[in-house]
N, C-alpha and C positions, 0 to 999 in steps of 0.2 A: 553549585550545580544549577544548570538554569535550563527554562524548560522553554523550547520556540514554537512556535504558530505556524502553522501553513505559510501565513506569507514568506515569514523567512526565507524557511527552504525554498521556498519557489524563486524568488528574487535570485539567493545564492546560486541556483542552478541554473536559472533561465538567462540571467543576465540579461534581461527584458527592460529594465531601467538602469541606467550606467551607476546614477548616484545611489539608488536603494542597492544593489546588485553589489557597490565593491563594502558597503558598509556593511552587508548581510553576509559578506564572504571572510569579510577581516572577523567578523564577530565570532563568526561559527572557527572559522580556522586558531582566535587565540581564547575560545573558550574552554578553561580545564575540562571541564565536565558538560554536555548538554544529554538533556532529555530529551526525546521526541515520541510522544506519546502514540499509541494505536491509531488512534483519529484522524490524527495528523496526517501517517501515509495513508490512511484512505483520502483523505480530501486531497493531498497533492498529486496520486496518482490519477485521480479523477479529472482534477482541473487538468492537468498534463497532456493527459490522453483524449479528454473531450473539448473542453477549453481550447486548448494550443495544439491538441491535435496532432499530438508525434506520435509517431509511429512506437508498439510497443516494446519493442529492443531499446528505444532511446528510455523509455520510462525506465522500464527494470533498471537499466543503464545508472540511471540519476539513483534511483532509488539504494542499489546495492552502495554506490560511491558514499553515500551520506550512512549505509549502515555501516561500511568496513573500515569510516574515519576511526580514531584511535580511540577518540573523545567523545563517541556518543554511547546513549543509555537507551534501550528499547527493546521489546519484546521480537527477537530476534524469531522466538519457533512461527509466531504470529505472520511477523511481515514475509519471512519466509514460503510461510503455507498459500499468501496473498499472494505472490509474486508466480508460484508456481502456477496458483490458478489460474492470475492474469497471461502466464504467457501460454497457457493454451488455449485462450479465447477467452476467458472469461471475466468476468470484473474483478478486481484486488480483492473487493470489499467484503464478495459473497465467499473468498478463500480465508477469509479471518473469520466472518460470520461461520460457518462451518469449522474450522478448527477452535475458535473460542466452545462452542456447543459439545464440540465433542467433549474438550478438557474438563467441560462440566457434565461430562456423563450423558450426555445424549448421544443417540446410535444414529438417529434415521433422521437426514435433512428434510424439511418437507418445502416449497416450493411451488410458484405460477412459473420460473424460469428455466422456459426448455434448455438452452444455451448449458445452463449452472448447472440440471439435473445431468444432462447426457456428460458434462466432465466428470464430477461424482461420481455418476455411474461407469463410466468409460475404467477410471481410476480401483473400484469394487466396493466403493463406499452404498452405503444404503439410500436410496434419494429418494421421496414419495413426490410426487408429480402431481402437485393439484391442476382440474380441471376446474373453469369459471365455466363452460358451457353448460 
């Protein structure tokens, strides 16, 4: 079982460099087993969307293709929850932050991020809204 790095995935999807891209592709495709850790999709959905700048139908896009391989291993409710949040506007990362907190028993997000607060709330989660003013 072998566990890959952001760049991987990135290469394998982006195909952004021909020589990294068919070796990161063959790898991932005759790998029995791979991991891709939490982190991971946050950083690749990050570079993706901010980085390289695609639109996010194409992230989710990448992102689902790499969870419904047959052969990976990863916190499926996580990226999920991340995926959702991202495609109503909001960042992957603060839809795992928030669903990791819950699973540990936290009710109430608290937050400087109007964006993150009003999906939360939009959705009937509890969100506190801090103010820096």
């Amino acid at each position: 079982m072998i566990i890959v790095d952001t760049n991987v995935l990135l290469r394998a999807s982006l195909d952004d460099d021909s020589r990294q891209s068919r070796i990161a592709q063959k790898y991932l495709a005759e790998a029995d087993q791979i991991v891709i850790p939490l982190y991971a999709f946050c950083e690749f959905v990050w570079v993706m969307s901010r980085s390289y700048k695609l639109r996010r139908e194409t992230v989710v896009s990448s992102v689902l293709r790499l969870t419904n391989a047959g052969n990976v291993i990863c916190n499926e409710e996580a990226v999920e929850a991340g995926l959702t949040f991202f495609a109503e506007g909001g960042d992957f990362a603060d839809g795992v932050i928030e669903f990791e907190g819950r699973k540990l028993g936290g009710d109430t997000f608290a937050t400087f991020d109007k964006e993150a607060a009003a999906i939360i709330r939009a959705n009937g989660r509890d969100c506190l809204l801090l103010d820096a003013n």
